[in-house]
C-alpha positions in Angstrom: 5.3 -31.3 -27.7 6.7 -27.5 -28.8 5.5 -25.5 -31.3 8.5 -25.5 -33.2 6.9 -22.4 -35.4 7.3 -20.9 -32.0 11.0 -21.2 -32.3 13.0 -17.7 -32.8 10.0 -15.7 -30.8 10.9 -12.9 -28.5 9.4 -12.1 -25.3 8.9 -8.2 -24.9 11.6 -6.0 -22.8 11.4 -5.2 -18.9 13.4 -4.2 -16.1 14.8 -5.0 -13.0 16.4 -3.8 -9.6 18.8 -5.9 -8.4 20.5 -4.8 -5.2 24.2 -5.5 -4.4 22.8 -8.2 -1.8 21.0 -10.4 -4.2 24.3 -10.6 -5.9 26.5 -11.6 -3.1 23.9 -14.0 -2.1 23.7 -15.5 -5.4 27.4 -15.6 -5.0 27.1 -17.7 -2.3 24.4 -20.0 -3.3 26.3 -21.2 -5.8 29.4 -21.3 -4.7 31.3 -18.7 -6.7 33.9 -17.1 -4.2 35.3 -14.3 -6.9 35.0 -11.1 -4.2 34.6 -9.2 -7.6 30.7 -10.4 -6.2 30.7 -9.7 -3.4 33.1 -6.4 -2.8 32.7 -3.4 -4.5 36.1 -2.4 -4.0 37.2 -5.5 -5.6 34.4 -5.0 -8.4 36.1 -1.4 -9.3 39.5 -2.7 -9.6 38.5 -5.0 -11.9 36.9 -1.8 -14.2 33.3 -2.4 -13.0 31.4 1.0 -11.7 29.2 -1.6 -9.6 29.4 -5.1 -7.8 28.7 -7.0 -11.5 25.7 -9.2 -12.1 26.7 -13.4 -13.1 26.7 -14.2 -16.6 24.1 -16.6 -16.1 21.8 -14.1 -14.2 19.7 -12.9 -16.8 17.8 -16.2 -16.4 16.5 -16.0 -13.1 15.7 -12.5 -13.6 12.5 -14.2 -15.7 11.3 -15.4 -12.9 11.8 -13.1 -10.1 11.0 -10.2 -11.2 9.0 -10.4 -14.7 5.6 -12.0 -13.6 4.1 -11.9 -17.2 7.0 -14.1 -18.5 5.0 -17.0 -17.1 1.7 -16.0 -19.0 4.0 -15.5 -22.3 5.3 -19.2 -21.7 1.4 -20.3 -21.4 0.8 -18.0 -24.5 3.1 -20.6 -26.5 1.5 -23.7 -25.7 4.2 -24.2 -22.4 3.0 -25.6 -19.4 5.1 -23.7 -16.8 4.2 -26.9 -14.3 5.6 -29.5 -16.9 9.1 -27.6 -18.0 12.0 -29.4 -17.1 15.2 -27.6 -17.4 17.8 -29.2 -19.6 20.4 -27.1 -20.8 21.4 -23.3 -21.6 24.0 -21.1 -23.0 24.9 -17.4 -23.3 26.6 -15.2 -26.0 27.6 -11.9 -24.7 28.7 -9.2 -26.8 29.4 -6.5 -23.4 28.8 -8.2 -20.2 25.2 -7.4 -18.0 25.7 -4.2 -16.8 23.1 -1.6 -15.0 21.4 0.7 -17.1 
């Protein structure tokens, strides 16, 4: 069972390179076939400097590139082996952009 004092708690900040590849890839995976993913021509005539990251991607970034986000999920009682994903959402007030 989860802490539910736990609830509202923020992981620290980090950062992540993700090249244009991992993007089109992801594109792929999951069956999006916008070219705004996968061309950057396409990407710029929609107003984006760079081919544009999903919505969604923020989420896997925890666990591809931020290697202490396991140990802060062990640090609130969360056995990383027993999670089961259920459900999500996303609020964005600009879209994920590079920084």
């Amino acid at each position: 069972m989860f802490d539910t004092n736990k609830v509202g708690h923020s992981f620290p900040p980090f950062t992540i390179t993700v090249e244009p590849a991992n993007i089109r890839d992801l594109a792929r995976t999951s069956g999006d076939d916008n070219p705004i993913y996968q061309y950057h021509r396409k990407a710029q005539q929609v107003g984006s400097l760079h081919i544009p990251l999903f919505p969604t991607a923020g989420m896997l970034f925890h666990f591809w590139e931020n290697t202490p986000f396991v140990e802060h999920l062990a640090e609130l009682g969360l056995d990383v082996a027993q999670l089961m994903y259920r459900e999500e959402s996303y609020e964005y007030l600009v879209p994920p952009q590079d920084g």
